[in-house]
N, C-alpha and C positions, 0 to 999 in steps of 0.2 A: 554439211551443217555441223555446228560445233557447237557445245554449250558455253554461251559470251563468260558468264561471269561465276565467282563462288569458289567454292571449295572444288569443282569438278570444271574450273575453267579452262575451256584447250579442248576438251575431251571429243573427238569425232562419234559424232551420231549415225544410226543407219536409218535410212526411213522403207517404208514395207515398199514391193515393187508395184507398178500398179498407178493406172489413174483417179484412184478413189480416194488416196490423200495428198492434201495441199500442205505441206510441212508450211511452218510461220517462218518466213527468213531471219535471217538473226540481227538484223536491223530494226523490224519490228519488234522482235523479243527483244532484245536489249530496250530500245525504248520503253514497250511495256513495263517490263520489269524493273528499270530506273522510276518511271513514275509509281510501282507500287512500292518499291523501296520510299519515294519518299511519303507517301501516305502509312509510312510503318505499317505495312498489310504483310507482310512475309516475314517477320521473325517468328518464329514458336509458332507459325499457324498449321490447320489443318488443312489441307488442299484439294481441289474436286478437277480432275483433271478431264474432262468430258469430252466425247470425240478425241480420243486420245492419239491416235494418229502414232507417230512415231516415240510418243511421250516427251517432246521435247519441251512442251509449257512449265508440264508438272516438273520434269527432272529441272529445269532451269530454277523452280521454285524453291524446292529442294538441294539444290546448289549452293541458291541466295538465304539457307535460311530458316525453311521450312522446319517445324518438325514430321509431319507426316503428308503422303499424296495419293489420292486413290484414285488410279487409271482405269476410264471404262471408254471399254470400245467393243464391237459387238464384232468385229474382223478378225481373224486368227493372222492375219498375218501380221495384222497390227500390233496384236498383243504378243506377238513375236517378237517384233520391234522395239517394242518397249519393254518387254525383259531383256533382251540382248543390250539394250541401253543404260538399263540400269544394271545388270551387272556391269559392263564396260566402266559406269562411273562409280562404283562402291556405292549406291543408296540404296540399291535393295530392301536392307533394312528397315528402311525407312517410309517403304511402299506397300501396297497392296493394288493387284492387277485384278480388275472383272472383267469378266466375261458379260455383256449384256445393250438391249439396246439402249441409249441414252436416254429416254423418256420411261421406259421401264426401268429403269433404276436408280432416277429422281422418285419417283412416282411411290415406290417400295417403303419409301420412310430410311435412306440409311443413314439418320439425321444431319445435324449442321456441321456446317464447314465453313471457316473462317474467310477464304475465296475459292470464288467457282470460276475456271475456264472453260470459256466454252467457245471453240473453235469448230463448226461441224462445217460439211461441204458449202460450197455456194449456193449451189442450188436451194438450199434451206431455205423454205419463204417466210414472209412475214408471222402468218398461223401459225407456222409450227414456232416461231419462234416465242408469241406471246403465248401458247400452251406450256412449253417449257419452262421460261420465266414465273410463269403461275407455280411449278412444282419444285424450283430449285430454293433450298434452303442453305443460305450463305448471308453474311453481312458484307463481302463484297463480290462482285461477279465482273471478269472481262469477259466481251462480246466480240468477235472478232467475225467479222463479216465482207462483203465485198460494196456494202451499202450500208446508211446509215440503219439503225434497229430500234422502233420506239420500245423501250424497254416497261411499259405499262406503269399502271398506277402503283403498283409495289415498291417499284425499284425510280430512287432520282439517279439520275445523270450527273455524274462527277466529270468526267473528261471525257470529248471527243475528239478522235485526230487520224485522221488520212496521211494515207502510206501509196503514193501509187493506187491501183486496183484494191487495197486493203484499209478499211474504218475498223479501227478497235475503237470501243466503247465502255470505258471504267461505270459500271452503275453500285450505287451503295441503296441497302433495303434500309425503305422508308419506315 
C-alpha cells in the first residue's frame, strides 16, 4: 500500500499485522480523494481520521492538502502503524495520534473537523453506525463500509459509489 497522490506520493505504507484491519486499497482512496479534491474538502482542512487502521486515509489527506489530521484508533498496534507512517512520510507534524475507542472520542467534545473518515470494521452494523453519526462533528464525513449506510437525518448524501465488496459514502451535515 502506497500513498497515491500529494506531497508524500510513492511513499510505502505499513499496515498493523492481524485480522482486525481492512486497509482501503488505493484505488478506492484514490477515487475517494479525487472526489474530495473536487468538492475543495482537503485544502487547509482539519481531519478526523477515525478507525484509523494503518493511518492511511488521514496521511493520504494530509498528503493532498490537509492542514492537520487526528488518528484515533483504540489498537496499539495500530497506532504503531500509523506513527511508523507518518514518520516514514515527514507529516508527523502535522498530526496528532489518540489513543481511544472511536465513539468515546466523538462523544468527548474534541470539537469540529472539517472531514471525518470513517472507516471501521465490517462487521459494524447499522446502530452503531447511526449512534456515531449522531456524535461526529464534521461538515463533511466519508463512510466507508461493505454496504450501503443511511447516514440519518443530520447528514444529506452527497455521493455514493461501489467498489467491489466496498460502498464509500460522501455525506455533507445538513
Amino acid at each position: 500500500m502506497r500513498v497515491v497522490a500529494g506531497r508524500a506520493r510513492g511513499r510505502r505504507l505499513v499496515s498493523p499485522r492481524g485480522r482486525t484491519v481492512r486497509p482501503t486499497s488505493d484505488r478506492v482512496r484514490e477515487a475517494t480523494f479525487n472526489a474530495l479534491s473536487s468538492l475543495d474538502a482537503l485544502e487547509d482542512a482539519s481531519v478526523l481520521d477515525l478507525f484509523a487502521g494503518s493511518g492511511a486515509l488521514g496521511i493520504e489527506a494530509l498528503s493532498r492538502g490537509a492542514a492537520a489530521a487526528t488518528f484515533v484508533d483504540h489498537d496499539p498496534a495500530a497506532l504503531a502503524a500509523v506513527r511508523a507512517n507518518l514518520a516514514t512520510t515527514g507529516l508527523a507534524p502535522a498530526a496528532t495520534v489518540v489513543c481511544s475507542e472511536a465513539s468515546r472520542f466523538v462523544a468527548s467534545g474534541p470539537g469540529r473537523f472539517d472531514v471525518a473518515l470513517l472507516d471501521p470494521p465490517y462487521d459494524f452494523d447499522g446502530s452503531s453506525w447511526s449512534g456515531l453519526l449522531d456524535l461526529v462533528d464534521a461538515g463533511l464525513a466519508v463512510l466507508e463500509s461493505d454496504r450501503e449506510i443511511d447516514p440519518g437525518e443530520r447528514w444529506e448524501p452527497v455521493r455514493v459509489k461501489r467498489y467491489g465488496a466496498t460502498v464509500v459514502t460522501l455525506v455533507r451535515l445538513r
